[in-house]
mmCIF entry with sequence, helices, sheets and N, C-alpha, C, O atoms, coordinates in Angstrom:
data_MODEL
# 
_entry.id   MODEL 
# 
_entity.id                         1 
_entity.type                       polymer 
_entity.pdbx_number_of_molecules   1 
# 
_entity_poly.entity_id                      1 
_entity_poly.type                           'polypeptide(L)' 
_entity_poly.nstd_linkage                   no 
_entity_poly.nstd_monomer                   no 
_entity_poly.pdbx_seq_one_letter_code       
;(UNK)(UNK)(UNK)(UNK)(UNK)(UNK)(UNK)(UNK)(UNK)(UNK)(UNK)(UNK)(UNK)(UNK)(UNK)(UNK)
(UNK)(UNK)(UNK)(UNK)(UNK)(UNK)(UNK)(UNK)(UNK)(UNK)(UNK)(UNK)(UNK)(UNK)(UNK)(UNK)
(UNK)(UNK)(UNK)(UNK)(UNK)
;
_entity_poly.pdbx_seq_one_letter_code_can   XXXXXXXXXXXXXXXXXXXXXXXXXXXXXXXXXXXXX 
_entity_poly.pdbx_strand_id                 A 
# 
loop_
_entity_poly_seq.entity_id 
_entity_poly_seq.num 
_entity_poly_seq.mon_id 
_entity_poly_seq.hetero 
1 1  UNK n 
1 2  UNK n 
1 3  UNK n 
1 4  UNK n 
1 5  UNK n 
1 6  UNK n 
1 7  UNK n 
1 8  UNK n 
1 9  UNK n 
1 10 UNK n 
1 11 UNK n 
1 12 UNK n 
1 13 UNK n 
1 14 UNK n 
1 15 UNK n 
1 16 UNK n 
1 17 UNK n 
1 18 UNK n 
1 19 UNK n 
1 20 UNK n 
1 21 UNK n 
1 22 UNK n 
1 23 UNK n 
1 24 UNK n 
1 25 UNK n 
1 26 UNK n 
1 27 UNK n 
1 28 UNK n 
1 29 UNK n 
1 30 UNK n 
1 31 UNK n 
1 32 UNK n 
1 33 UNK n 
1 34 UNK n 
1 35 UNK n 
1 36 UNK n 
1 37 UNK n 
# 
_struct_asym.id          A 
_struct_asym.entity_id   1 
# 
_struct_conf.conf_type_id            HELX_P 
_struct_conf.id                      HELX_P1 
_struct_conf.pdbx_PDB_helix_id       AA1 
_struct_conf.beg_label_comp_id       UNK 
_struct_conf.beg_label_asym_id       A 
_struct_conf.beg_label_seq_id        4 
_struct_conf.pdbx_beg_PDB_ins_code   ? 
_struct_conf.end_label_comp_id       UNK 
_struct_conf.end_label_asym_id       A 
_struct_conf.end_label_seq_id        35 
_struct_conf.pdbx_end_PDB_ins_code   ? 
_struct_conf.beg_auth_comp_id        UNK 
_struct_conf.beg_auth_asym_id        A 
_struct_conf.beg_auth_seq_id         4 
_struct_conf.end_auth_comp_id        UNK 
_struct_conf.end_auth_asym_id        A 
_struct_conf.end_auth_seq_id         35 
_struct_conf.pdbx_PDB_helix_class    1 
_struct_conf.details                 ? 
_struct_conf.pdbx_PDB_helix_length   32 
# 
_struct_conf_type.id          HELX_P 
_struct_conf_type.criteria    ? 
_struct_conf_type.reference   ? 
# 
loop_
_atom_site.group_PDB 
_atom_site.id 
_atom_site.type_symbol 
_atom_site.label_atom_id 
_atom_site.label_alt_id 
_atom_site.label_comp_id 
_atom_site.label_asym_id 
_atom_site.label_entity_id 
_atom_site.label_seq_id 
_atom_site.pdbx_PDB_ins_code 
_atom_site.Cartn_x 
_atom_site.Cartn_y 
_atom_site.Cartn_z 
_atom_site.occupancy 
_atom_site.B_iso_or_equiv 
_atom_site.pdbx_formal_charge 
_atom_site.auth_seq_id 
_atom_site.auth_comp_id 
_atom_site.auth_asym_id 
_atom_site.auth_atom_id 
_atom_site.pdbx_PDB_model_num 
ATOM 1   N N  . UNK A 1 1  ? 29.377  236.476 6.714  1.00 0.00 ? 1  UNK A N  1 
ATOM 2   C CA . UNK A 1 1  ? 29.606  235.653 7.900  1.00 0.00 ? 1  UNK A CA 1 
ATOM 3   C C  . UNK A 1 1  ? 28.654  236.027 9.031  1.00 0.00 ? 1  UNK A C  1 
ATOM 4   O O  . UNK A 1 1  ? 28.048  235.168 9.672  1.00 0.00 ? 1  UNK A O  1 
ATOM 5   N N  . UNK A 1 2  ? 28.571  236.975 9.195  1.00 0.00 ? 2  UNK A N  1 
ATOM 6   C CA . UNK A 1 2  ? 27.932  237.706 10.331 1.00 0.00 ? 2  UNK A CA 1 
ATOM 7   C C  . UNK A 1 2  ? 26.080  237.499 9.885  1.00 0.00 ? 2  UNK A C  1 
ATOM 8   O O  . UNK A 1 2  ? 25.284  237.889 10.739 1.00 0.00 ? 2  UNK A O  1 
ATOM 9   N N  . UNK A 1 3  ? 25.666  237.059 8.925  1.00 0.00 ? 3  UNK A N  1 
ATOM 10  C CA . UNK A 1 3  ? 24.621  237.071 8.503  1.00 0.00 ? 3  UNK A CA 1 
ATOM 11  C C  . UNK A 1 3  ? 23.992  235.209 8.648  1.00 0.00 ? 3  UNK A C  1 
ATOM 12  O O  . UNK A 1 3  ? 22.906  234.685 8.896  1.00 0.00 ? 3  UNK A O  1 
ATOM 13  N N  . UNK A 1 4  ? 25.105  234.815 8.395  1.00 0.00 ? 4  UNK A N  1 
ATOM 14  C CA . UNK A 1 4  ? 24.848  232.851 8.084  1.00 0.00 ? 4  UNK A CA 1 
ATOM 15  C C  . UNK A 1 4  ? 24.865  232.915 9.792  1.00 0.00 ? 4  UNK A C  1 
ATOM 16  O O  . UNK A 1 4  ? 24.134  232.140 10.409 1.00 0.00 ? 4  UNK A O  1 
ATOM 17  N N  . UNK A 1 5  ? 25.744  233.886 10.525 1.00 0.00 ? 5  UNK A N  1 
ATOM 18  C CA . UNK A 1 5  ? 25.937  233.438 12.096 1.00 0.00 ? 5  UNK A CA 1 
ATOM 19  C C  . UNK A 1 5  ? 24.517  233.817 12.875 1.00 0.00 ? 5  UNK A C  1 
ATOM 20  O O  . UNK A 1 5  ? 24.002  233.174 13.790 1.00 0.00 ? 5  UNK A O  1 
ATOM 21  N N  . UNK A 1 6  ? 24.169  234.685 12.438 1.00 0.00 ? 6  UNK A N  1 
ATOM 22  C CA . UNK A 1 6  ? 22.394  235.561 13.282 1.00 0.00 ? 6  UNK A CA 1 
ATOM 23  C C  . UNK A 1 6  ? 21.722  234.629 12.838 1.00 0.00 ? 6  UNK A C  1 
ATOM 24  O O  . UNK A 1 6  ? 20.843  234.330 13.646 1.00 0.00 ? 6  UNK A O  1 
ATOM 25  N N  . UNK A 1 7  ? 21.702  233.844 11.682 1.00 0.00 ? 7  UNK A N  1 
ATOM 26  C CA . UNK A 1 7  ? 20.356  233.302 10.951 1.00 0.00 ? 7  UNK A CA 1 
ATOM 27  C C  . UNK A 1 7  ? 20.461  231.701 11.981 1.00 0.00 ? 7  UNK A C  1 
ATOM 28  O O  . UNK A 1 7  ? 19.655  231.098 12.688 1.00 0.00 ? 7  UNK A O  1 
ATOM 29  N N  . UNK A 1 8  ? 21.539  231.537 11.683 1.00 0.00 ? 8  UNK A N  1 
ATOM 30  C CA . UNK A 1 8  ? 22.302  229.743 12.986 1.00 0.00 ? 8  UNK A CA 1 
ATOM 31  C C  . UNK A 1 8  ? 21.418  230.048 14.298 1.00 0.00 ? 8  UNK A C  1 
ATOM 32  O O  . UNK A 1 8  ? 20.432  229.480 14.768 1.00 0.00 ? 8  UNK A O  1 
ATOM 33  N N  . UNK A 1 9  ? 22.433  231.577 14.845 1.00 0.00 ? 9  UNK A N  1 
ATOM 34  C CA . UNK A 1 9  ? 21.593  231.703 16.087 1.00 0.00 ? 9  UNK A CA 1 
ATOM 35  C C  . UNK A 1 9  ? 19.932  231.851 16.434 1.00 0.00 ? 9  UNK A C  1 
ATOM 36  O O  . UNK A 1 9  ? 19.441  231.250 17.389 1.00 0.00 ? 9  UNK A O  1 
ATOM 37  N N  . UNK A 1 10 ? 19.182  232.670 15.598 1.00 0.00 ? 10 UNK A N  1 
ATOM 38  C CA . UNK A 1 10 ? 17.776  232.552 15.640 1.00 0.00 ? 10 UNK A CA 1 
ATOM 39  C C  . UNK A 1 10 ? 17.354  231.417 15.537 1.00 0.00 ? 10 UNK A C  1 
ATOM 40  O O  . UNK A 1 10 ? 16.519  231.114 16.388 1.00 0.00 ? 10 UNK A O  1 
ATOM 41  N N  . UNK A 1 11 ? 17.780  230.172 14.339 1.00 0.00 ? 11 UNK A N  1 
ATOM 42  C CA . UNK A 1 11 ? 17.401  229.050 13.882 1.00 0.00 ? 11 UNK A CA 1 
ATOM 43  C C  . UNK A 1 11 ? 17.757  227.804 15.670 1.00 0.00 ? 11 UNK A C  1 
ATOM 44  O O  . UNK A 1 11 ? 16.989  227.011 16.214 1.00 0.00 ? 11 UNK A O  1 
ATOM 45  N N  . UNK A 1 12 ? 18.623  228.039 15.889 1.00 0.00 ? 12 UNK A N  1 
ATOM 46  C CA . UNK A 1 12 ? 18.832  227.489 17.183 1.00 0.00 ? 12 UNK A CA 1 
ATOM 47  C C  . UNK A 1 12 ? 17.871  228.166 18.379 1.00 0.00 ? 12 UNK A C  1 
ATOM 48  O O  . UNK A 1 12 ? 16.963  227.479 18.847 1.00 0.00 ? 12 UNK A O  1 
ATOM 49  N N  . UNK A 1 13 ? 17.970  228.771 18.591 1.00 0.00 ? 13 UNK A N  1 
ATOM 50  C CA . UNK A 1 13 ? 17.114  229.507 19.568 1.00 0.00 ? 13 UNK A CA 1 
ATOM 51  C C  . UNK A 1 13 ? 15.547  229.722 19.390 1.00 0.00 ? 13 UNK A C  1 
ATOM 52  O O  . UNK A 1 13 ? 14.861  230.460 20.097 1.00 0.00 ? 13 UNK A O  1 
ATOM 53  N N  . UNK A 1 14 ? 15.228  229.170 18.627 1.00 0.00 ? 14 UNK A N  1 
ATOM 54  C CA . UNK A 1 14 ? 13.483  228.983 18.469 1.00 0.00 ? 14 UNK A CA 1 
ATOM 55  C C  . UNK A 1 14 ? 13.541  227.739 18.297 1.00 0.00 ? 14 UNK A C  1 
ATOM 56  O O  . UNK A 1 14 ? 12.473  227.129 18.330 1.00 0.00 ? 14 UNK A O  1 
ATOM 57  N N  . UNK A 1 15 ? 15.049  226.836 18.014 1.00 0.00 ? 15 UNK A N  1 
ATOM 58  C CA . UNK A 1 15 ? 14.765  225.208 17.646 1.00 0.00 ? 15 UNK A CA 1 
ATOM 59  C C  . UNK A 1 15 ? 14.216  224.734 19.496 1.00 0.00 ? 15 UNK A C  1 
ATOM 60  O O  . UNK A 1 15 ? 13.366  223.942 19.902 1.00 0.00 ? 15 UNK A O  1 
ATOM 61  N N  . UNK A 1 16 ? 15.094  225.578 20.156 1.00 0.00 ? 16 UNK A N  1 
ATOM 62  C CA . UNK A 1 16 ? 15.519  225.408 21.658 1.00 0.00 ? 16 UNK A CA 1 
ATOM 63  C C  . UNK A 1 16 ? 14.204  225.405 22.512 1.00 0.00 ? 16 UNK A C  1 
ATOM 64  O O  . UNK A 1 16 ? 13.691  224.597 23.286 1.00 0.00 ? 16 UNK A O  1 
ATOM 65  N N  . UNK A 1 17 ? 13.770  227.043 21.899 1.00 0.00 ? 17 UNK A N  1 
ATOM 66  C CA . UNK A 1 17 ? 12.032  227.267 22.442 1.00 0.00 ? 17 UNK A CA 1 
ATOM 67  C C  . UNK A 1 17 ? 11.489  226.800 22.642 1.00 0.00 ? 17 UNK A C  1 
ATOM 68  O O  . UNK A 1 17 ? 11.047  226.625 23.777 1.00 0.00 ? 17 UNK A O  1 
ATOM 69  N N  . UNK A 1 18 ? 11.063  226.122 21.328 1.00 0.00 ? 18 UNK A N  1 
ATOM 70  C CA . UNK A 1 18 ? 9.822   225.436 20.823 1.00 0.00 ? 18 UNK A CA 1 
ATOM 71  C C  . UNK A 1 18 ? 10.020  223.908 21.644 1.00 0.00 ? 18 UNK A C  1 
ATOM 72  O O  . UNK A 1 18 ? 8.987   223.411 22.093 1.00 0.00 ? 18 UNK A O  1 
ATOM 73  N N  . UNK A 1 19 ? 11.255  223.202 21.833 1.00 0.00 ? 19 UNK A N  1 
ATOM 74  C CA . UNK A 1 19 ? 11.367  222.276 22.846 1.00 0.00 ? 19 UNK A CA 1 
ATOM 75  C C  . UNK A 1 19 ? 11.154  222.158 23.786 1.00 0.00 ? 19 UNK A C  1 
ATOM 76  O O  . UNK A 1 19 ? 10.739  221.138 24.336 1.00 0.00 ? 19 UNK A O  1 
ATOM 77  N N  . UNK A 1 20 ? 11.495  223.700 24.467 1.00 0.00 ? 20 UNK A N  1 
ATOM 78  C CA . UNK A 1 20 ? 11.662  223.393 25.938 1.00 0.00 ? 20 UNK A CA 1 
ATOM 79  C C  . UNK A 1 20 ? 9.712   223.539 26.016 1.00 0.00 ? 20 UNK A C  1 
ATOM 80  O O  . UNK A 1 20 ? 8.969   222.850 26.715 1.00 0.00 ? 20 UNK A O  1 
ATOM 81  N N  . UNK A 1 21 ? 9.424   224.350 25.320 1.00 0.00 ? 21 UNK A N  1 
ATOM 82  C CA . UNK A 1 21 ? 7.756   224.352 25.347 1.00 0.00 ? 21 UNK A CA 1 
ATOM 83  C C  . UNK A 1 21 ? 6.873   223.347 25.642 1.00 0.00 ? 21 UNK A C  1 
ATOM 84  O O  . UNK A 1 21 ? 6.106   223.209 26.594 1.00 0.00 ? 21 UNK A O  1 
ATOM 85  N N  . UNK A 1 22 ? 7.213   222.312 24.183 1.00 0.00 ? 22 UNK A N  1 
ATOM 86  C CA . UNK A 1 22 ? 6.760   221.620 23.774 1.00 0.00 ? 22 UNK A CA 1 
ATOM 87  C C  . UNK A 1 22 ? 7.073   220.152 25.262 1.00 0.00 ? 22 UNK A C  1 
ATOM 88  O O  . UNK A 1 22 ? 6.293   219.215 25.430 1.00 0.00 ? 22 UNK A O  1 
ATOM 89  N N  . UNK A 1 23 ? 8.202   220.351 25.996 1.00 0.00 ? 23 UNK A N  1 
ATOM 90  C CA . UNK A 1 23 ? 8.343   219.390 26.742 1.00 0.00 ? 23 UNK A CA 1 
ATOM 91  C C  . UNK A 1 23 ? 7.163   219.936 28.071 1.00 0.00 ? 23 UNK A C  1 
ATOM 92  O O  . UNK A 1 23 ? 6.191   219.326 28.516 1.00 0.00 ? 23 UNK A O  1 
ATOM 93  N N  . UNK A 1 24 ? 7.730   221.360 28.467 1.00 0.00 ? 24 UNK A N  1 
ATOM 94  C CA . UNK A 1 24 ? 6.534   222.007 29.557 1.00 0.00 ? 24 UNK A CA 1 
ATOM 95  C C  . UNK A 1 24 ? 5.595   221.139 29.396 1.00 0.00 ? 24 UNK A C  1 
ATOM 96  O O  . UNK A 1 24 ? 5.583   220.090 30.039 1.00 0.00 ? 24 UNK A O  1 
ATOM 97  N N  . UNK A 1 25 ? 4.501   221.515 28.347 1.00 0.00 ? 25 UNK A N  1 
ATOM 98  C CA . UNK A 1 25 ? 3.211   221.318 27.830 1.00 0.00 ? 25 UNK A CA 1 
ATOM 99  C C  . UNK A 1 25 ? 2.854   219.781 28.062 1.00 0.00 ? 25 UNK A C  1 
ATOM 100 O O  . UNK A 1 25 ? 1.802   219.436 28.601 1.00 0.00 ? 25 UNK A O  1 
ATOM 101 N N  . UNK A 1 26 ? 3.720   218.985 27.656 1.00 0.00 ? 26 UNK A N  1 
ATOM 102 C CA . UNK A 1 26 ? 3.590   217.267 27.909 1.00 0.00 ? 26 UNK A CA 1 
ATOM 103 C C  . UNK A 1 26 ? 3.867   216.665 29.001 1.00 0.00 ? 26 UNK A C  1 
ATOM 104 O O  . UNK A 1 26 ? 3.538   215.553 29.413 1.00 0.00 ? 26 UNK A O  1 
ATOM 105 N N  . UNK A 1 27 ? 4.869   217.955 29.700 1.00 0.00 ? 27 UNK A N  1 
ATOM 106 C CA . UNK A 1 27 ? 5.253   217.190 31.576 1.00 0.00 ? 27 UNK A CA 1 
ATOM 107 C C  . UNK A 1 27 ? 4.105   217.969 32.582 1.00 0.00 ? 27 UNK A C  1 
ATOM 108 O O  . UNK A 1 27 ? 4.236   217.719 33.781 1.00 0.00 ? 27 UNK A O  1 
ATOM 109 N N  . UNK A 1 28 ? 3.102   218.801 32.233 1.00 0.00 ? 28 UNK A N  1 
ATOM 110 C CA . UNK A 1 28 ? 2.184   219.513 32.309 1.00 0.00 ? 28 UNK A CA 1 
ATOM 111 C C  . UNK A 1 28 ? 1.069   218.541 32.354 1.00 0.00 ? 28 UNK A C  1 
ATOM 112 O O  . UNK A 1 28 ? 0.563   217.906 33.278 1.00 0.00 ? 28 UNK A O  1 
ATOM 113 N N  . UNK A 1 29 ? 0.866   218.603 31.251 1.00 0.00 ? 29 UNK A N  1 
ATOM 114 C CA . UNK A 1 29 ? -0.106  217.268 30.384 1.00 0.00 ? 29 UNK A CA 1 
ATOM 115 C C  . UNK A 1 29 ? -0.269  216.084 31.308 1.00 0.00 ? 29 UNK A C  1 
ATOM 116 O O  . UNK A 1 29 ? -1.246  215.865 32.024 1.00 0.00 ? 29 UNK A O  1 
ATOM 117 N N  . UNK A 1 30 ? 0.766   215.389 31.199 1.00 0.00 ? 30 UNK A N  1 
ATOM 118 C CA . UNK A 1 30 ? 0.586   214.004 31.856 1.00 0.00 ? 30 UNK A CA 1 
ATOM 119 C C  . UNK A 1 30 ? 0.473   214.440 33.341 1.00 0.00 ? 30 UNK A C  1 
ATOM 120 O O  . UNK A 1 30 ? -0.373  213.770 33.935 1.00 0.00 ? 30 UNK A O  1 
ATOM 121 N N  . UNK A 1 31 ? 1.029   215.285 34.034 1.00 0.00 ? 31 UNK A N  1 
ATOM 122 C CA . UNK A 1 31 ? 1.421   215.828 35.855 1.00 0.00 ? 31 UNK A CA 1 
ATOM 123 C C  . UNK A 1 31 ? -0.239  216.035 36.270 1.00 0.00 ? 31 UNK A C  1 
ATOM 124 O O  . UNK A 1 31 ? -0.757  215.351 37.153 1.00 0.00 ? 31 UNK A O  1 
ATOM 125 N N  . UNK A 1 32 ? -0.848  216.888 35.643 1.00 0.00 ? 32 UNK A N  1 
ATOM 126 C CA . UNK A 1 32 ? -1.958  217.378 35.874 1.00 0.00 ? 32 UNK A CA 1 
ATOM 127 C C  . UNK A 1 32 ? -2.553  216.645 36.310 1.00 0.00 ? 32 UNK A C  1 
ATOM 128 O O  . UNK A 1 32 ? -2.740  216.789 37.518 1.00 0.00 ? 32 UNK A O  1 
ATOM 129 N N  . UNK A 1 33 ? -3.202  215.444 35.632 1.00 0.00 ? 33 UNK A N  1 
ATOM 130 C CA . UNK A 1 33 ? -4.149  214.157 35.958 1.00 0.00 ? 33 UNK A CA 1 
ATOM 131 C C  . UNK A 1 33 ? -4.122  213.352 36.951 1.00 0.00 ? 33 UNK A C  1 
ATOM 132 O O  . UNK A 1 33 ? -5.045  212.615 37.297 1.00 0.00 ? 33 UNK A O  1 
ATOM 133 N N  . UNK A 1 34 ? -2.760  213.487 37.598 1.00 0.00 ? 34 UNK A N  1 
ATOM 134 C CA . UNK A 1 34 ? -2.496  212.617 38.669 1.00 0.00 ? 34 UNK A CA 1 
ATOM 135 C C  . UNK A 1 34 ? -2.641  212.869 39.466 1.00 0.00 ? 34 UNK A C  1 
ATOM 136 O O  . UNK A 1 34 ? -2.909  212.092 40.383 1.00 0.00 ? 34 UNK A O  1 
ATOM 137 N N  . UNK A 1 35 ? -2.505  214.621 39.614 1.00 0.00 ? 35 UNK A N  1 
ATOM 138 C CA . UNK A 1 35 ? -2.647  215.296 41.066 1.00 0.00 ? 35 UNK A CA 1 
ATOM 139 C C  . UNK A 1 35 ? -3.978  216.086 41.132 1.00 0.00 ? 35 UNK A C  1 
ATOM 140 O O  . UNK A 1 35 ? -4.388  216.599 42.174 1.00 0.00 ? 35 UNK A O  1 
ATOM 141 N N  . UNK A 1 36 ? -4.629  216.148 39.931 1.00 0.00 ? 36 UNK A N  1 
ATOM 142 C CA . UNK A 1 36 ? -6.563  216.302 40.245 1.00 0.00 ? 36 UNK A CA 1 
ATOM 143 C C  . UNK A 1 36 ? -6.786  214.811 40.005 1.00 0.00 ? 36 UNK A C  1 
ATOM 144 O O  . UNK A 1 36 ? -6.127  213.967 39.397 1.00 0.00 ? 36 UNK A O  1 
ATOM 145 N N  . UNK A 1 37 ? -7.910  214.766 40.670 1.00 0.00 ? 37 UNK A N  1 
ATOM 146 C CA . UNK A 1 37 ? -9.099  213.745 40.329 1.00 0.00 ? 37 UNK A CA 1 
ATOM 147 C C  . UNK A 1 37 ? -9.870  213.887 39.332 1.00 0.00 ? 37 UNK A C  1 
ATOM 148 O O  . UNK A 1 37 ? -10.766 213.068 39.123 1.00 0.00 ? 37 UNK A O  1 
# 
């Protein structure tokens, strides 16, 4: 139990990462251009 539960939690918590990253990077992305010339 304790093994299926760490593997859930890592598997969630890099699912989470990699999102919140991946959103940074694209609200980054598009933000940038508007406010340089």
């Amino acid at each position: 139990l304790t093994l299926t539960l760490t593997l859930t939690l890592t598997l969630t918590l890099t699912l989470t990462l990699t999102l919140t990253l991946t959103l940074t990077l694209t609200l980054t992305l598009t933000l940038t251009p508007t406010s340089s010339p």
